[in-house]
N, C-alpha and C positions, 0 to 999 in steps of 0.2 A: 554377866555374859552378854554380849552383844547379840543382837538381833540374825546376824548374818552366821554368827556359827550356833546360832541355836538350831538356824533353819536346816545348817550343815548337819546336825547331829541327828533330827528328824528326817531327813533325806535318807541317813544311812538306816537308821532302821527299819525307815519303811522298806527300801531294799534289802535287808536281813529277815522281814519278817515272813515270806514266804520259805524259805530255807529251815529257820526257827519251827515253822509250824512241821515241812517235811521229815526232820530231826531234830529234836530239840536238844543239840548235846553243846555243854558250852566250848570246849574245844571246837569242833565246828564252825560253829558263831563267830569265836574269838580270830579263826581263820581268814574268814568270809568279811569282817571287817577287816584286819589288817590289809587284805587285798584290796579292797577297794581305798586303803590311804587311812584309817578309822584307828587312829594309834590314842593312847594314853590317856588322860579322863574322859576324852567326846568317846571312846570304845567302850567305858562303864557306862557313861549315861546312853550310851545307845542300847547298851546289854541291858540297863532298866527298863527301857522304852519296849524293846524286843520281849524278854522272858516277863516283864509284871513284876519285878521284883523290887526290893529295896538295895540301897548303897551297898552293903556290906558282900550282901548274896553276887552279885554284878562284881564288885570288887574280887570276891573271892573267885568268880568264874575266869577273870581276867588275869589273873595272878597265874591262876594254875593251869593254864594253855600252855602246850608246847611251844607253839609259834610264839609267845608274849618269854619264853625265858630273858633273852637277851633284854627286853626292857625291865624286868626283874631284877635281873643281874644289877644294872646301870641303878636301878633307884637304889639298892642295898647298898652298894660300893658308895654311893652319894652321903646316904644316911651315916654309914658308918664311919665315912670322912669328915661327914658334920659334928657327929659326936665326939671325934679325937679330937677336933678343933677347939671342944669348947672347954675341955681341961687344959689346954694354952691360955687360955684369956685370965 
């Protein structure tokens, strides 16, 4: 990862972390970044930076946000077009 969107990803948390401290709910969070632009793995690793957790924890908070369905939806639909592709080959 480059230097500039690491910076991008510490910028957003540090602007999440007061919010985090007010409520700590990941729906919340997961909100509060998607607003500010904070989409798809820089929204996990910000949600690490933010709650102290590990990948999976962060991953799971992101997954199960209201606001994050639609990018849920689009990775599934992806995954499961990759898997029918690979019994073609």
């Amino acid at each position: 990862m480059d230097a500039a969107r690491t910076a991008r990803i510490h910028e957003f948390a540090a602007a999440a972390r007061p919010l985090w401290a007010e409520n700590p709910d990941g729906g919340t969070l997961q909100e509060f970044l998607k607003q500010q632009g904070c989409d798809g793995v820089d929204a996990v690793m910000a949600t690490m930076q933010v709650v102290g957790c590990g990948y999976i924890e962060a991953q799971r908070m992101f997954s199960s946000a209201p606001c994050r369905a639609p990018e849920l939806a689009f990775h599934n639909e992806f995954m499961e077009a990759w898997e029918q592709s690979q019994g073609d080959v």
